[in-house]
N, C-alpha and C positions, 0 to 999 in steps of 0.2 A: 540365279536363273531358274523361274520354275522350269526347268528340265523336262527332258522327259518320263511319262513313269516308268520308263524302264531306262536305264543308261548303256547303250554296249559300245566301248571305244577301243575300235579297233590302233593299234599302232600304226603309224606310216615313221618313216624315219628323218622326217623332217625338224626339225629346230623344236619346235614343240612338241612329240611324238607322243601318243597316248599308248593304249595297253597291247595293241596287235598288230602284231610282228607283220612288216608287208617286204616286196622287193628292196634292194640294198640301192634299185636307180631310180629310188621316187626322186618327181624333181618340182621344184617349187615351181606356183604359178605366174606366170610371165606377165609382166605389169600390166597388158589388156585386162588379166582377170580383173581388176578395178571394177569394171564394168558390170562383171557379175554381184558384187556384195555391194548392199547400202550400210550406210556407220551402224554402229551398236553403239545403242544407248542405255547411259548409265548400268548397271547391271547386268545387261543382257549378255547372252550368249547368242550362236546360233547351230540349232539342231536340225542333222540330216532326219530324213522319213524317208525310209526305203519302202516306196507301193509294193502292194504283193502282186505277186503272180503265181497260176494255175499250172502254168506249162512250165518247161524246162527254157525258155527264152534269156538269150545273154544280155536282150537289150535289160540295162535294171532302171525303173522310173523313180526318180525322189525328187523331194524339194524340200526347200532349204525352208527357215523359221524363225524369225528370234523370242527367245522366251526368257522372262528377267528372273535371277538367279535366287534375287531376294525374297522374292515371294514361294521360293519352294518350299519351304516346311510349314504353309498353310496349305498349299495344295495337295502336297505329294504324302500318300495312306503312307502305314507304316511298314504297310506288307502286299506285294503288287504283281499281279504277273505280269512274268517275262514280257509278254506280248500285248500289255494294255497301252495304248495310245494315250496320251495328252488329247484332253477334248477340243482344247482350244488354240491354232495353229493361225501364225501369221505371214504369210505369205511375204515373200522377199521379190519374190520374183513378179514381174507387170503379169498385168490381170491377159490369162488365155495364150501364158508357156507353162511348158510341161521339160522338166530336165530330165535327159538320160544319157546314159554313160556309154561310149561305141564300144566297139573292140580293141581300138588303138589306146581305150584308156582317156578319149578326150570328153570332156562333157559337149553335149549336144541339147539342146534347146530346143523344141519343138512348140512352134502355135497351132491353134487348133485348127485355123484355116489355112493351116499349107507353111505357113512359113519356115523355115528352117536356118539355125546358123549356130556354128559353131564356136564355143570362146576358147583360146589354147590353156586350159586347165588340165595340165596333167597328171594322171591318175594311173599309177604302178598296175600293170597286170594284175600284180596279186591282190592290189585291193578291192579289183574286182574279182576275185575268187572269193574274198572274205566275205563281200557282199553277198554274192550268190550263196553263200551257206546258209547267212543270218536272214535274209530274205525269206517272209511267210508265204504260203500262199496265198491265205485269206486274210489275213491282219496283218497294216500297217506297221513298221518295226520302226521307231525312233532311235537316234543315234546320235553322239557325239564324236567326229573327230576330227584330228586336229588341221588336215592336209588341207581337207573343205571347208570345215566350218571358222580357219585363222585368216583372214586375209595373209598369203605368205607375204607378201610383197611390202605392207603397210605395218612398218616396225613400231609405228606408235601403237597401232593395235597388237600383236605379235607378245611390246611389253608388259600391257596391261592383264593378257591372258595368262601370261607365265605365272603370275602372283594368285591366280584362280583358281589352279589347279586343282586347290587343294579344296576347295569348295566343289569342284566338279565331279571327285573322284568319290570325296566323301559323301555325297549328297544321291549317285549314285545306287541305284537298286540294285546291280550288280554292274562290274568287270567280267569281260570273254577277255579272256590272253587266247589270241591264234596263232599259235605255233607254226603250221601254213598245212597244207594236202596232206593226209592219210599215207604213211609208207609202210613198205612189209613189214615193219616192225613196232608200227606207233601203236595199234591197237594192244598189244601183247604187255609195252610199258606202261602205257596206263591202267590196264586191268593188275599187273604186277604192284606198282605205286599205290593204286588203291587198298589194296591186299593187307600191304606195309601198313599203309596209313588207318588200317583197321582196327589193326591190332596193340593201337596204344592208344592213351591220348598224352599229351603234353602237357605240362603248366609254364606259364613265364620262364619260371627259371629253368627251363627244358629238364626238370624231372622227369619222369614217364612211367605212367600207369598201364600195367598189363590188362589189356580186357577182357574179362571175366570166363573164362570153357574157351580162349585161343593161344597157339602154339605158335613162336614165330617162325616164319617158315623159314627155308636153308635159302642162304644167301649166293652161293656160292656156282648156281648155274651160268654157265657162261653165255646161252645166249637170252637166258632176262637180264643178264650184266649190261650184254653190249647194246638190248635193246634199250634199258634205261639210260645208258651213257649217251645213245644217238638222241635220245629227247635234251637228254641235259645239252647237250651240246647246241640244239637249235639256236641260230643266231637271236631269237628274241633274247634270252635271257642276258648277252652278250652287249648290250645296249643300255647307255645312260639313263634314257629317262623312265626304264622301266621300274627301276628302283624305288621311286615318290608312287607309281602309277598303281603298283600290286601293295604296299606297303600302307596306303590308304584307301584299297578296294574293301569293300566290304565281304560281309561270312556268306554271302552267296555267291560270290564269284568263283568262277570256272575256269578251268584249261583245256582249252579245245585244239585236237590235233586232227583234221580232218573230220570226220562226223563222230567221233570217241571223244569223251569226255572226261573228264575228272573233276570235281569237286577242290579248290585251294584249299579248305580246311583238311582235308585228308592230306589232298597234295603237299603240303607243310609238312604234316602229322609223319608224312613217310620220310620226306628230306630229313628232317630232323631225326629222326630214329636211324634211319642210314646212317647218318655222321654222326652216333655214339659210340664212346668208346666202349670196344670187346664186337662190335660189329667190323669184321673186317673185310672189305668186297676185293678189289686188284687198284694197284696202284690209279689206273686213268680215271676210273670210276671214284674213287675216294676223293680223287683231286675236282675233279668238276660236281661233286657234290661238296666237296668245302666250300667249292666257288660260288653256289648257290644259297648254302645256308643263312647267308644275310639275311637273302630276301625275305626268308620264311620266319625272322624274328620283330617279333613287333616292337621292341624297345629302342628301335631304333626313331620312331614317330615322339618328336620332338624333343631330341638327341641336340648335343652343340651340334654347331657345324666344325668345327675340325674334324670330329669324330666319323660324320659324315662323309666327307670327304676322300676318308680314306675308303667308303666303298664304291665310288666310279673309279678308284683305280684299276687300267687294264680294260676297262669299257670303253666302247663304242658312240662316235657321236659325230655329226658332220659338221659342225662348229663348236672350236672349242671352249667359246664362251658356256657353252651345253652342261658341263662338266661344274660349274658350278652353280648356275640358274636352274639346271635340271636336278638340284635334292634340296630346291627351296624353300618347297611346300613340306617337307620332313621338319626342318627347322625347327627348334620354340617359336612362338607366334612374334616376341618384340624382336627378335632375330631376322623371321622373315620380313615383319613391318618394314625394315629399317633400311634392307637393301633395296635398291630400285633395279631392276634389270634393262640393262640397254645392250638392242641390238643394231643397234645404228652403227654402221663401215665408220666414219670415224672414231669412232672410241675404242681407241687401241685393245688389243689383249692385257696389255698389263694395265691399263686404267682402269679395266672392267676388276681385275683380279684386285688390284689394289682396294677399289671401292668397297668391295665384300670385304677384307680384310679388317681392314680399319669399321665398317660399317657394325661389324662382329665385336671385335675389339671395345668398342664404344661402347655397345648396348651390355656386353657382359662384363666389360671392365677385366679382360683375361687376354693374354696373346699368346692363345695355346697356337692360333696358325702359323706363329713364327717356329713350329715345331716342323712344320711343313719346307722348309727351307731349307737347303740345301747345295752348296755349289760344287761343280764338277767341270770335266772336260768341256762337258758341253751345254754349260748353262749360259745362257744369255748375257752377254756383256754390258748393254744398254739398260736392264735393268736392275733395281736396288734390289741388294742381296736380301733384305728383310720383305720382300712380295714375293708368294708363291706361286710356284709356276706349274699348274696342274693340270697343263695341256701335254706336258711331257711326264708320261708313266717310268718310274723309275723301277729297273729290272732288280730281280733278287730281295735281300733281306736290306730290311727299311725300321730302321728302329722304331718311328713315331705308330707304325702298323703294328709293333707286335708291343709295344710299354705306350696306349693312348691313357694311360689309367695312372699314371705318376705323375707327380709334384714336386719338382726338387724345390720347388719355392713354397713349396706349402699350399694350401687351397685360397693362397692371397689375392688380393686386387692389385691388377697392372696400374703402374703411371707411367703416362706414354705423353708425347705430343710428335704431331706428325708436320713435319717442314719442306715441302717441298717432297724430293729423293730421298729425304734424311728421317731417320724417326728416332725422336730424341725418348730413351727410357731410364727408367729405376732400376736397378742390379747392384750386385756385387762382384767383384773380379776375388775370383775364389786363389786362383792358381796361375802356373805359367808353364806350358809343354816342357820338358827337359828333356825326354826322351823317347823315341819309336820302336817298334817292336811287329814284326809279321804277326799273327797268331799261329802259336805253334800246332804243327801238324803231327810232328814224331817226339818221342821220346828226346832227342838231339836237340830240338828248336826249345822244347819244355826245359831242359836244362840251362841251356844258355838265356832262357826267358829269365829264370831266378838267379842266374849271377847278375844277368844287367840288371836284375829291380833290387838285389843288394849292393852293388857299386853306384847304382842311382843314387839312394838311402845312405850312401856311407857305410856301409855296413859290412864286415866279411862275410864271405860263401866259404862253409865247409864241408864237408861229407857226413853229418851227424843224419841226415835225412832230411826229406823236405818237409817232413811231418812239423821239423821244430824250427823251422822259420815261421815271423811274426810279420801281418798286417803293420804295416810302421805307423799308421792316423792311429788305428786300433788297435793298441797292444794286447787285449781281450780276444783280436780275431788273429787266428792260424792264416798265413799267406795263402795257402790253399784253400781253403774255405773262401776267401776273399778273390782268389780266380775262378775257383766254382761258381761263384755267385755272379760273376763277370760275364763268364761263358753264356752261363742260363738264361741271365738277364735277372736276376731274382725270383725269375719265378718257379719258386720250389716249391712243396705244402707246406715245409716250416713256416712260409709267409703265408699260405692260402689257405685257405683252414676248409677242412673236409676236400682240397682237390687233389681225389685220387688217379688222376691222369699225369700228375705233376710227379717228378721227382724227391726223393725228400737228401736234404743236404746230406746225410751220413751215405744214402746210398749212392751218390753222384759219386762222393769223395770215394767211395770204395770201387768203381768204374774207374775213377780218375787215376788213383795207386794200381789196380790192376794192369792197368793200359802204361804206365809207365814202367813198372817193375818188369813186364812180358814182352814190352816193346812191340804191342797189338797195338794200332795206329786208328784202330775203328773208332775209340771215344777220342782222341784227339783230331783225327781227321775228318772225322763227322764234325765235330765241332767248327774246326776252321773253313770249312766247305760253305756249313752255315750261314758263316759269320763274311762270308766275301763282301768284299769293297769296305770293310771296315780293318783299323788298325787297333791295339793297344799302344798307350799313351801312358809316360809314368809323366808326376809333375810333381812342385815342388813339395815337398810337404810329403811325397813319399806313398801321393795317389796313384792305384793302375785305375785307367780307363778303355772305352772304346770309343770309337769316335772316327771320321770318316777318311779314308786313306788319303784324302788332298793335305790331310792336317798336318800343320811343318812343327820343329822347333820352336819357341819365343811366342807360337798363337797363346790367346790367352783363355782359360775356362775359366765361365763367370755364369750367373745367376741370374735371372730378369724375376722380377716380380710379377705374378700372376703368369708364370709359364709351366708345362709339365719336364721339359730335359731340362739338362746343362747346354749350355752354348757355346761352340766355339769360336772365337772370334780371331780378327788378323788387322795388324794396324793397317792403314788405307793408304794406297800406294801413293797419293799425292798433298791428303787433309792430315797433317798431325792429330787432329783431335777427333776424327774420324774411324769409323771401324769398319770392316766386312766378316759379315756373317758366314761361317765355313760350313758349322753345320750343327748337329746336335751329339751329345755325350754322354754315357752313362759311365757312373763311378759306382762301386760298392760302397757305402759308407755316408752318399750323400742325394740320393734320391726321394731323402723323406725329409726335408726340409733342415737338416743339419747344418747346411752351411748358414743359414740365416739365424735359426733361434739354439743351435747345439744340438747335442746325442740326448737320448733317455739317462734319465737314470737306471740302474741295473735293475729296481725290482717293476721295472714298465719294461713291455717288448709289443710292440709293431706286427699286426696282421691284419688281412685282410678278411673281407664275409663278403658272400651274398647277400643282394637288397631281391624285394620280392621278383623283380624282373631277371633275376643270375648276373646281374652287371657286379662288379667288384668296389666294394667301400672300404674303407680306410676305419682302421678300427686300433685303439689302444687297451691293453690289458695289463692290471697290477697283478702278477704273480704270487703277489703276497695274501693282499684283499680279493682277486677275484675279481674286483671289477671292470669295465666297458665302457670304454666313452671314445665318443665320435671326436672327428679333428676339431668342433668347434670346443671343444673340453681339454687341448691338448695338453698333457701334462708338462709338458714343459714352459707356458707359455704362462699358467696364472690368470691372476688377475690384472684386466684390463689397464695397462700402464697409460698416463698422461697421451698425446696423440694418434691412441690406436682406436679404432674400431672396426666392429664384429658386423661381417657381410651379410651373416644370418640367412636362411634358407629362399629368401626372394629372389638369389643372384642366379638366373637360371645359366644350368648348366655346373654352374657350381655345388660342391655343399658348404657349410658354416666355417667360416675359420675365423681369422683374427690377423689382420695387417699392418705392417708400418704405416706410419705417415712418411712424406717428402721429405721433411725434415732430418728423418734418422737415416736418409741414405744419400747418395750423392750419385744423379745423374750422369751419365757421360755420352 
C-alpha cells in the first residue's frame, strides 16, 4: 500500500489491534458501518488523514483513502518527516462529505450544504484523546488504524488484513505506542528510562557496552522504581497484538505517554540493562520488567512459531483466535504463507488451532507444537489431546517455557499424517511409568525419594551416603548429579558455556549436601515450589523424570521424531490402538537425542553457545582433539547410512541434523 509518508498506528483493541493502546470497551462497528467503506482493491489499504486545526476544538476532521501497498517503495523517500503527507489521496467518501468524530465517539459526516448524518461507528473515548495529541495544527497527519481503516464487520476483509501486518508495520516511517494521558508520574519514568537507556548500548546477544565519561546511576530509589513500574504496567504492553506491532516497528519509533516521549531504541536499551544480572531493583519491578523483555528483543522476528507462542502467554485479547493470528506476521515468511487466518463464527476454536498446527508442522516438517500440549483438570474433552489449546494460559512453571531449546529427538524431521481427530506419527516408546514420587520438599521426602528410586532399580539403600549411589542408565553419573540436573532442568554452565547467571553442577550439588545434612529446607523447598504441578517419574530402565502430576502408572514415555520433549502418553480409553497425549517430560540422560542414535562417547561431551543473536546452539566438543562441530556433524551419527538424509540449514526454524527414514521406525 503506498501508505502514508508517515505511519502512526495507534492501538484500539479490536481483533486486529495496531500500536496504541485505547480504551479496554472499543467496540466493533455495527454492520451499517458497511455503508461507510467501499472494497479495497488488490493491494490496497485504507488510510485515516487527520485535518489540522488551529484551536483547541474536539470536533477532529479526517477522511478515509485507499492507498495500494505495492507501490510503496517507489514512492516512499528513505528518510521523511513525521508530518509530510502523501500528495496523492483518494477519496472513499461521495464527493462534498467531510467526516468528524462527536464526543460520543460516533463518526459523523458532514456535506457541505447542510446535510448531516450519522453512521453508528464506534470510536473509544480514548481514541479520541489519541487523536487530539497526534493532530497538527497546520499539517495534515496521515494514519493507519486498524478500528477504522478494517471493515470490523467484513471477515473476508478482517482476513486478508491480518497477513499484512507485516508489510504495514515494516513499511512504516515510524510506530507512536500511546500509552494513554500524562500522570503524576509518567513524565519522571521516561526521563528515568531514557537516563538508563543512555548509558549502554546493546548488541543482539544483549552484551552491553558502557558509554564512554557515564556512571550508571543508583537503582534503587523508590519512587523512580514505582514510577517506572506504573508505566510498565500500562495495559498496552499487556495486550497480544502488541507483540508483531513494536517488534516490526522501525528505529524511529516512539513511546508516548501523554505529551513525554521516549525514543524505543533507548526505551529497549534501558529494559534490557534493567533486566541484567547484578542489576537488582525490588521484586515487582524485576517481574514486570522480565514481563516485558521480550518485546525489546529482536530475534524473535522470524522465530518458529512454537517459540512464539510461548510469548502471548498471559496476554490480552478479545478473541481468542488473536492469540495465534496475532504473532503471524513474526513468523519465517513459508510459516506465515501457509497459514490462512479465518475469523469467520463458524470455525470453531479448535479448527482454527488445528489448522496453524498442522499448517506449521507441514511447512517445517517439526511438531515442536505438540510440545504445547498438555491435559489437565480442566482441558477440553471434545477435543484431541495432540491440538493445542492457547486460549487457556496455563498458571505457574510450564516446561515447553523454560527448555523451548531442546531435542530429545534430535534436530530430526517429523513423519506425521493427520486423519481426522487422529494424528498418526513416527516415535519410539522409550519406557513405561513404574513409579511416582511428590518432589521432595525436606530432607525426609529427599530420603525416602532414594530408597524408592533404589527399590525401583532393584537395588539396596544403605547408609554409606548418598554421595555413593549410581545413576542406573549411567553408571558414569552419581544419582545425585542426575537429580540436580532434574531439579535444574540441565541448565547449569557445565552445559552453557560462558552462562554466568547459571549455576555450575559442583556448586548445586554442594547446596544440595548442605540443605540435606542441616535439614535447611531453602534449596529443597525452593525447588519443589518451583517445580509445582509437576511430579517425578522413575521408569523402567531405572529412569527419574519429571512430568505432569495427572501422569499415572503404566503411561507410556516415548519420542516423536522432529519434536523438542519426551511425551507422555496413555492408552485411549475406548481405541486399543489409540493413544492420549498427557503431556511433556524431561529425563536427565535423554534430552539430547539418546534414545534414538545412543550416548557420546566419553572423549565427546555436549554444550551449548551462543549464535550472534544470544539464542542457544547445540554444539559438540572432542576433549581430546579440541574440536567443534554443530549437530549436523554429530559424532555419533557418521556417515550418511542407506535411507537417511541430511535437512541441511533450509529447514527454517531448524538447524542441520540427520534423520531416519519410515522405514527404520514403526509408526503407531
Amino acid at each position: 500500500m503506498p501508505i502514508p509518508s508517515s505511519l502512526y498506528m495507534p492501538l484500539s483493541q479490536n481483533n486486529n489491534s495496531p500500536v496504541v493502546y485505547t480504551s479496554p470497551h472499543t467496540r466493533a462497528p455495527s454492520r451499517s458501518s458497511s455503508k461507510l467503506y467501499s472494497k479495497l482493491q488488490n493491494e490496497e489499504v485504507r488510510v485515516v488523514t487527520i485535518l489540522p486545526c488551529k484551536d483547541d476544538s474536539r470536533a477532529i476532521k479526517i477522511t478515509l483513502s485507499h492507498t495500494p501497498l505495492s507501490e510503496l517503495k517507489r514512492t516512499f523517500p528513505s528518510r521523511v518527516s513525521a508530518e509530510t503527507p502523501l500528495s496523492k489521496v483518494q477519496k472513499t467518501l461521495p464527493s462534498g462529505w467531510q467526516a468528524c468524530i462527536n464526543l460520543k465517539g460516533q463518526f459523523l459526516y458532514r456535506h457541505r450544504h447542510g446535510k448531516n448524518k450519522i453512521f453508528p461507528l464506534f470510536v473509544p473515548t480514548s481514541l479520541v484523546e489519541i487523536l487530539l495529541e497526534l493532530r497538527h495544527p497546520t499539517e495534515p497527519r496521515r494514519m493507519w488504524i486498524d478500528c477504522i481503516c478494517i471493515d470490523q464487520q467484513n471477515t473476508e476483509e478482517k482476513n486478508k488484513e491480518v497477513k499484512r501486518m507485516r508489510n504495514i508495520y515494516r513499511h512504516a516511517s515510524r510506530v507512536v505506542v500511546w500509552l494513554g494521558p500524562a500522570c503524576s508520574t509518567s513524565a519522571l519514568a521516561l526521563e528515568k528510562l531514557e537516563e538508563f537507556g543512555c548509558q549502554v548500548e546493546v548488541t543482539p546477544r544483549c552484551e552491553f557496552l558502557p558509554a564512554p565519561g557515564l556512571e550508571l546511576p543508583h537503582h534503587k530509589d523508590k519512587v523512580v522504581l514505582e514510577a517506572i513500574e506504573k508505566l510498565c504496567n500500562r495495559p498496552w504492553f499487556k495486550r497480544v497484538w502488541i507483540i508483531q506491532e513494536i517488534l516490526l516497528a522501525g528505529p524511529d519509533s516512539i513511546i508516548q505517554y501523554g505529551k513525554a516521549s521516549i525514543s524505543w531504541h533507548l526505551f529497549r536499551r534501558a529494559v534490557l540493562r534493567l533486566s541484567a544480572r547484578g542489576v537488582q531493583l525490588n521484586p515487582m519491578v524485576d517481574n514486570i520488567i522480565d514481563w516485558i523483555k521480550p518485546l525489546c528483543q529482536n530475534h524473535h522476528v522470524g522465530d518458529n512459531i512454537s517459540n512464539l507462542f510461548l510469548l502471548t502467554a498471559g496476554r490480552q485479547c478479545l478473541n481468542s483466535k488473536d492469540k495465534v493470528y496475532g504473532i503471524l506476521c513474526l513468523a519465517a515468511q513459508r510459516t506465515a504463507d501457509a497459514i490462512r487466518p479465518d475469523y469467520n463464527p463458524q470455525v470453531s476454536l479448535k479448527d482454527a488451532y488445528n489448522s496453524v498446527a498442522l499448517a506449521d508442522a507441514q511447512v517445517r516438517q517439526r511438531l515442536d507444537l505438540l510440545d504445547h500440549c498438555e491435559q489437565s483438570a480442566t482441558s477440553k474433552r471434545d477435543w484431541p489431546s495432540w491440538v493445542p489449546n492457547w486460549s487457556v494460559d496455563r498458571k505457574g512453571f510450564n516446561l515447553v517455557k523454560v527448555l523451548p531449546f531442546v531435542s530429545a529427538s534430535g534436530a530430526s524431521k517429523s513423519e506425521f499424517t493427520p486423519e481426522d481427530d487422529i494424528l498418526v506419527v513416527t516415535g519410539i516408546q522409550h519406557s513405561q511409568v513404574t513409579g511416582l514420587f511428590p518432589i521432595p520438599a525436606t530432607r525426609g521426602d529427599m530420603m525416602e525419594l532414594f530408597k524408592a528410586y533404589q527399590k525401583s532399580c532393584k537395588l539396596p539403600f544403605s547408609d554409606q551416603g548418598l554421595e555413593s549411589y549410581r545413576y542406573y542408565p549411567q553408571p558414569r553419573v552419581a544419582l545425585i548429579d542426575a537429580y540436580i540436573d532434574l531439579v535444574h532442568l540441565g541448565i547449569l554452565r557445565d552445559t552453557f558455556h560462558d552462562a554466568l547467571k547459571y549455576p555450575t553442577l559442583s556448586g548445586a550439588r554442594q547446596k544440595f549436601l548442605n540443605s540435606v545434612s542441616s535439614g535447611d529446607g531453602e534449596y529443597l523447598g525452593g525447588r519443589s515450589e518451583y517445580l509445582k504441578g509437576y511430579k517425578l517419574i522413575f521408569t523402567e530402565g531405572g529412569y527419574l523424570g519429571l512430568a505432569p502430576e495427572t501422569t499415572r502408572e503404566g503411561d507410556l514415555v516415548c519420542v516423536f521424531l522432529g519434536t523438542g520433549l519426551l511425551k507422555v502418553l496413555r492408552n485411549h480409553k475406548t481405541d486399543p490402538s489409540a493413544y492420549t497425549l498427557v503431556g511433556q517430560c524431561y529425563m536427565p540422560g535423554l534430552m539430547n537425542g539418546e534414545a534414538l542414535v545412543g550416548e557420546l562417547s566419553p572423549e565427546w561431551s555436549f554444550k551449548r553457545f551462543t549464535d550472534e543473536w544470544g539464542r542457544w546452539q547445540p554444539r559438540y566438543i572432542n576433549g581430546v582433539t579440541g574440536e567443534i562441530v554443530g549437530p549436523d556433524k554429530d559424532p555419533r551419527l557418521g556417515d550418511l547410512p542407506p535411507g537417511w538424509e541430511s535437512l541441511g540449514p533450509a529447514l527454517e526454524g531448524s538447524v542441520a541434523s540427520c534423520t531416519p527414514g519410515a522405514e527404520d521406525l514403526n509408526p503407531w
